[in-house]
C-alpha positions as YAML, in Angstrom:
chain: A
units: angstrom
residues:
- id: 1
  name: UNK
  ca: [152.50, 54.06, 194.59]
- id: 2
  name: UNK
  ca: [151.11, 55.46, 197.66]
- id: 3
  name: UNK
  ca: [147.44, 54.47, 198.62]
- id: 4
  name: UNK
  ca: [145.68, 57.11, 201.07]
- id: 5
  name: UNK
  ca: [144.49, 54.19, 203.98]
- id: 6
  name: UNK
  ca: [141.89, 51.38, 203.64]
- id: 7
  name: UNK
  ca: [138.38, 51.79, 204.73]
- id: 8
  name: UNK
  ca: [136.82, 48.77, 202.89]
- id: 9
  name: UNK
  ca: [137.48, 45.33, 202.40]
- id: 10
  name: UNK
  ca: [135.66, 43.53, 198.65]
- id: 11
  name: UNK
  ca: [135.00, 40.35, 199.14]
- id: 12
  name: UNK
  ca: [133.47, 39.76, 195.40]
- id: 13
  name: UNK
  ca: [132.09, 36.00, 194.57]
- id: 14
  name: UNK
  ca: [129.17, 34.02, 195.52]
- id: 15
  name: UNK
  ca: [129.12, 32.71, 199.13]
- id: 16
  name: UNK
  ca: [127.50, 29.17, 198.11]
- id: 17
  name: UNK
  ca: [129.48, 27.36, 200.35]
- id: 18
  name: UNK
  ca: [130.31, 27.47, 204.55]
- id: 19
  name: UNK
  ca: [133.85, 27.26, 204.18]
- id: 20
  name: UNK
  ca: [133.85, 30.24, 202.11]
- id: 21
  name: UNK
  ca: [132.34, 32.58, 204.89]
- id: 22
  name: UNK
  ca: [135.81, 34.69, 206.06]
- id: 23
  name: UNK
  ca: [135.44, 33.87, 209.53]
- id: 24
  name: UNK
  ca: [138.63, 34.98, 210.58]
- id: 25
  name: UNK
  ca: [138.27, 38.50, 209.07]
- id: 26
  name: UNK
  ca: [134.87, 39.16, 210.49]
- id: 27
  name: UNK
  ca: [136.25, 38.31, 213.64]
- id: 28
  name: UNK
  ca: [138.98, 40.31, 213.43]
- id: 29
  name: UNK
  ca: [137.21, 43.48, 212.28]
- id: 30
  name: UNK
  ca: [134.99, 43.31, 215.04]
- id: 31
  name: UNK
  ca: [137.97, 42.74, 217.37]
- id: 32
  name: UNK
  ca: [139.81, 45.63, 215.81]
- id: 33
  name: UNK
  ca: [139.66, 48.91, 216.92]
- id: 34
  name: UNK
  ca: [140.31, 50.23, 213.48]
- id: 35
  name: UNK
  ca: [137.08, 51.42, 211.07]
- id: 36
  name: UNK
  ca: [137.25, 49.01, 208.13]
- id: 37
  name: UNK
  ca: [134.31, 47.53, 206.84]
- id: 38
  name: UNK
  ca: [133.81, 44.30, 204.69]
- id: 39
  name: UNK
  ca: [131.73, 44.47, 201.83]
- id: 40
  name: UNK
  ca: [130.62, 41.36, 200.10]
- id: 41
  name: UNK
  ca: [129.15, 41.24, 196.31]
- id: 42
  name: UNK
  ca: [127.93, 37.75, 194.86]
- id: 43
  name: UNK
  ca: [124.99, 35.69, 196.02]
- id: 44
  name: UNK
  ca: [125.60, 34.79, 199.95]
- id: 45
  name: UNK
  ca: [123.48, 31.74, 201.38]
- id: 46
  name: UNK
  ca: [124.93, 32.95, 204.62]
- id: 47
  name: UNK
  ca: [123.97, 36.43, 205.68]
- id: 48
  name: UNK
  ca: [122.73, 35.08, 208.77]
- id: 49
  name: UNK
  ca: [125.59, 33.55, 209.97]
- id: 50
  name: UNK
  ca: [127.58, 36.11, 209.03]
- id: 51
  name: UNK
  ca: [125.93, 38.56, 210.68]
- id: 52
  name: UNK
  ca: [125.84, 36.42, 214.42]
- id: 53
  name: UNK
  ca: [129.46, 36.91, 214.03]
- id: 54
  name: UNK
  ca: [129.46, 40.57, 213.18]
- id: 55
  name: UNK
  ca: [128.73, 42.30, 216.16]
- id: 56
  name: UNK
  ca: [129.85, 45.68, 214.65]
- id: 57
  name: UNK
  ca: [127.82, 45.77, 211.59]
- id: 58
  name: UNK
  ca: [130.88, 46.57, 209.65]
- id: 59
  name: UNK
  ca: [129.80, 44.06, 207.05]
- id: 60
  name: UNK
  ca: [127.69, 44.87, 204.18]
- id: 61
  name: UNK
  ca: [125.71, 42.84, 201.66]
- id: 62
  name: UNK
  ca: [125.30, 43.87, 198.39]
- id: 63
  name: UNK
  ca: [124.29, 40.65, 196.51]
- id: 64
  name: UNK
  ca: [124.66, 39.92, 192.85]
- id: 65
  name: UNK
  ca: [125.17, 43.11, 191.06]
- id: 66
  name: UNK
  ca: [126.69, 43.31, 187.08]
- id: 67
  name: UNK
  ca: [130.09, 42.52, 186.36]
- id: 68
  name: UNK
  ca: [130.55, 45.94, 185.27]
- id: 69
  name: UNK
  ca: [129.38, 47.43, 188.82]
- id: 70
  name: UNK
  ca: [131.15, 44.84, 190.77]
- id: 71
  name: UNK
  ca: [134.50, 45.99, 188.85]
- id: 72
  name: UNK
  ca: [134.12, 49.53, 189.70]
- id: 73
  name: UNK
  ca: [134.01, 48.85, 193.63]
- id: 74
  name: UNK
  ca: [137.02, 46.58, 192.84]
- id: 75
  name: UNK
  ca: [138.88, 49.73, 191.70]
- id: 76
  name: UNK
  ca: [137.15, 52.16, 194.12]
- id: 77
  name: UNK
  ca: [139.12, 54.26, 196.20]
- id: 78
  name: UNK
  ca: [140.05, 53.37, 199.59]
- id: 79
  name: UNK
  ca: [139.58, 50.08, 199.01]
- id: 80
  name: UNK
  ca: [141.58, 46.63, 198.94]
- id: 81
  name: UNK
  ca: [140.60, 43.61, 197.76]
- id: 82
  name: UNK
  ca: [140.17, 39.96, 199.39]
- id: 83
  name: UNK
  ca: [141.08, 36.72, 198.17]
- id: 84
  name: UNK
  ca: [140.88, 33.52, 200.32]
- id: 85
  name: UNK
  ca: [141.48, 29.69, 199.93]
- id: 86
  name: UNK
  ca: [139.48, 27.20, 201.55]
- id: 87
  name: UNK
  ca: [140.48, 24.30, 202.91]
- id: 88
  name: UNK
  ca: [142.18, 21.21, 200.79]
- id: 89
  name: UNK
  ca: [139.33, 18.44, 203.00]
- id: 90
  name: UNK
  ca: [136.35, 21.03, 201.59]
- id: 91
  name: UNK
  ca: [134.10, 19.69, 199.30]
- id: 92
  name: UNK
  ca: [134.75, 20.73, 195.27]
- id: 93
  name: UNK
  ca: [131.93, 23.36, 195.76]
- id: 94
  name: UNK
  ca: [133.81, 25.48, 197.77]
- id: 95
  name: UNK
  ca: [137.64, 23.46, 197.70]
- id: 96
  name: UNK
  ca: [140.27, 26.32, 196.66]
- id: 97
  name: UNK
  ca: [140.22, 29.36, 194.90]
- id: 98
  name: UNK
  ca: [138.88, 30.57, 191.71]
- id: 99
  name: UNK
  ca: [141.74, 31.62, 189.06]
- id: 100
  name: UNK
  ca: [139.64, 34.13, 187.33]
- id: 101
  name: UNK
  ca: [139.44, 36.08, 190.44]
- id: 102
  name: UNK
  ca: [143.23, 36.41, 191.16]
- id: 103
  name: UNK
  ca: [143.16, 38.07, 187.40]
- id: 104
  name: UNK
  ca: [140.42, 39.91, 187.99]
- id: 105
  name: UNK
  ca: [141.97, 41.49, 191.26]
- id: 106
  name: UNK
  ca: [145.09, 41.84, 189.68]
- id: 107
  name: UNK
  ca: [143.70, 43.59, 186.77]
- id: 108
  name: UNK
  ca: [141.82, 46.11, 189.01]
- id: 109
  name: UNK
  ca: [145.45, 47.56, 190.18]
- id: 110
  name: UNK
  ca: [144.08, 47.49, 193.42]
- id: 111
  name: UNK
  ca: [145.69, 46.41, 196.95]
- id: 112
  name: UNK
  ca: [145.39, 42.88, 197.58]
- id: 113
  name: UNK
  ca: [144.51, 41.26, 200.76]
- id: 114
  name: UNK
  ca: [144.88, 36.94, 200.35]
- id: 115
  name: UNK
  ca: [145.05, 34.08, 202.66]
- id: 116
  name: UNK
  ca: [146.23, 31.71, 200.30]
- id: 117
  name: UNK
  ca: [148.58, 28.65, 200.86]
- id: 118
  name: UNK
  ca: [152.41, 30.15, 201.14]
- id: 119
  name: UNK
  ca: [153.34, 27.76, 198.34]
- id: 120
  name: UNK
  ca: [150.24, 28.60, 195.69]
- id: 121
  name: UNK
  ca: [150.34, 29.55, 192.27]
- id: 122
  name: UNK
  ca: [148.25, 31.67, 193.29]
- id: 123
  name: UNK
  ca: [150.39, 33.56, 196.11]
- id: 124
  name: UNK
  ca: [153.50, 33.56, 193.81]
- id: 125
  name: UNK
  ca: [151.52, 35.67, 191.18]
- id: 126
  name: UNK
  ca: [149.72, 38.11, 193.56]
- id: 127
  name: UNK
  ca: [153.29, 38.62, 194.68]
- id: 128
  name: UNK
  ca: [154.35, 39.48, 191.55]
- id: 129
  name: UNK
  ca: [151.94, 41.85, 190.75]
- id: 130
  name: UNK
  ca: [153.43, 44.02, 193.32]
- id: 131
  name: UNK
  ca: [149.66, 44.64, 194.33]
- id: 132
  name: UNK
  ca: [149.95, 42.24, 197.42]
- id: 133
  name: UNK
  ca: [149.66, 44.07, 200.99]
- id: 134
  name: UNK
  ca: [149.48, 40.68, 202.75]
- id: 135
  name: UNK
  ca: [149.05, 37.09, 203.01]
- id: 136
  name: UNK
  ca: [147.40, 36.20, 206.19]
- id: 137
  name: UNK
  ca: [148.39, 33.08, 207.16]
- id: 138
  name: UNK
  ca: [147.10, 33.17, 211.09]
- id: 139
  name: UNK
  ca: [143.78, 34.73, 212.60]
- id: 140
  name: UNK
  ca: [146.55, 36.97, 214.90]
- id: 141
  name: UNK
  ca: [147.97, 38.86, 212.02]
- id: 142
  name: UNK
  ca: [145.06, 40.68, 211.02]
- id: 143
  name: UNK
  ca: [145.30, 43.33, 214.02]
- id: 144
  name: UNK
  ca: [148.95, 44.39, 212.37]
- id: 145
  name: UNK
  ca: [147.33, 44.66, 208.73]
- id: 146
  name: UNK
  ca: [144.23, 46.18, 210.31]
- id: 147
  name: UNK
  ca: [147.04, 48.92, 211.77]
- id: 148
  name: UNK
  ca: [149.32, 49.08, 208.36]
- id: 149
  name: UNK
  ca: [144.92, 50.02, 206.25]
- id: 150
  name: UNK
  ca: [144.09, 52.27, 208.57]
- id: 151
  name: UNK
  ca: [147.23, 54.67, 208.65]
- id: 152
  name: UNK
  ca: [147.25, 57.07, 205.87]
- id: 153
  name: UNK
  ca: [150.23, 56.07, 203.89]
- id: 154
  name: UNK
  ca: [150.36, 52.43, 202.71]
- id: 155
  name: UNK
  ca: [153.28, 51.59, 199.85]
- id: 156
  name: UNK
  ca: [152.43, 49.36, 196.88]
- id: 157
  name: UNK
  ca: [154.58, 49.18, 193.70]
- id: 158
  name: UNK
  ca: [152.72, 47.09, 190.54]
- id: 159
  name: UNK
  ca: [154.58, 45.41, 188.79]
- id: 160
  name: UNK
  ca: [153.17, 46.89, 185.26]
- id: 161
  name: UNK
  ca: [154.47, 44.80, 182.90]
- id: 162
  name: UNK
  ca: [153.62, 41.40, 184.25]
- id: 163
  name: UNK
  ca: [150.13, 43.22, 185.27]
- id: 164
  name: UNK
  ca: [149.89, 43.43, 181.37]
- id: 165
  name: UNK
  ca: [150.89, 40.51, 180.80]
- id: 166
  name: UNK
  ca: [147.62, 38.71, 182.14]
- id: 167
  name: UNK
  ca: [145.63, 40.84, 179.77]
- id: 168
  name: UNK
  ca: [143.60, 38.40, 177.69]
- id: 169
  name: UNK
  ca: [144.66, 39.91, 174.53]
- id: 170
  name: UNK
  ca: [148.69, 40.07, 175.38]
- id: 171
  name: UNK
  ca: [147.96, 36.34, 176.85]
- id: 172
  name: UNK
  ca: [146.27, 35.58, 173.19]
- id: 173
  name: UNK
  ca: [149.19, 37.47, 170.89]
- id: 174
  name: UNK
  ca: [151.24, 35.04, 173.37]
- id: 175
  name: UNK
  ca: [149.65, 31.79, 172.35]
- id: 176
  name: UNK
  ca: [149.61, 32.50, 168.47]
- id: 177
  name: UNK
  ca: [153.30, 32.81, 168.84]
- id: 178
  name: UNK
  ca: [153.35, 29.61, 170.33]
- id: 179
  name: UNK
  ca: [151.52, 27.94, 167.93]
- id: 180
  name: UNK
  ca: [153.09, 29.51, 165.23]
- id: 181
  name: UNK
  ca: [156.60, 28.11, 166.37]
- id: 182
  name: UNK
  ca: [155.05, 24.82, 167.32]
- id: 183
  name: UNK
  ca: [153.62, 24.74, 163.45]
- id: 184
  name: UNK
  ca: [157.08, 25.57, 162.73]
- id: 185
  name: UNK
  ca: [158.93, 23.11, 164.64]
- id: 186
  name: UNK
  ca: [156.48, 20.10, 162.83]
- id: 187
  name: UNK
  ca: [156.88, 21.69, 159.64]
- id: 188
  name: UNK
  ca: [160.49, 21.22, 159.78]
- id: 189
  name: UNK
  ca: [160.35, 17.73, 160.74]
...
């Protein structure tokens, strides 16, 4: 699947938290000559200090909107979305990454942006959706990425049947089967 460039980056989820401001990204867009813009949905306690650090304005706040809405700028054209982890020392409001959101993102059949431990549950599934552009593991490789987004050609290939897979109702046929054979098993014995 070829994806016409990147112009906008989701970052969808409440921003309770000051580990879970993107620093590095906001720095980098700024720093980057390229025109990609950040746009953050969920409740943000940190406009502020996100916006000392955004000296291009390329970051936009759209606050808590309906599941429904923030789903349809997940799948929006020219746009890839953002998943990060925060830091293992963080405290449990903001320690890790949510699970739901990795399904989420993978459901949308979207490009995926992460920086996400390189040996995560997490990672290993976003790379198996075949939606992942890039794991950014240093600050440095966001000027390559922000290169790759901007050009008008960028390759994905999802991975549709594990993409299905994670649908709630192929995860629940999945469990009866399980339990069925478990019954099984204890019926025999």
């Amino acid at each position: 699947l070829i994806i016409d460039g990147i112009t906008k980056i989701n970052y969808i989820g409440s921003m309770l938290h000051k580990d879970r401001i993107p620093i590095s990204l906001i720095s980098a867009l700024n720093a980057s000559d390229k025109k990609i813009n950040l746009n953050i949905i969920g409740t943000c306690l940190f406009q502020d200090s996100i916006e000392k650090i955004d000296t291009k304005g390329l970051v936009t706040f759209r606050g808590h909107i309906s599941h429904a809405d923030a789903f349809k700028e997940m799948i929006s054209e020219g746009s890839a979305n953002f998943i990060q982890e925060t830091k293992q020392d963080s405290d449990l409001f903001s320690r890790g990454i949510i699970p739901t959101k990795v399904y989420e993102y993978i459901g949308a059949g979207r490009p995926i942006i992460s920086s996400v431990a390189t040996n995560s549950d997490a990672l290993l599934m976003l790379q198996k959706s075949g939606l992942l552009i890039k794991n950014v593991i240093t600050p440095n490789e966001y000027s390559s990425l922000f290169k790759k987004l901007a050009t008008k050609r960028i390759s994905i290939s999802p991975n549709l049947e594990f993409i299905k897979s994670l649908d709630r109702k192929e995860s629940n046929k999945q469990m009866l089967m399980l339990i069925k054979s478990l019954k099984n098993n204890l019926e025999k014995n």
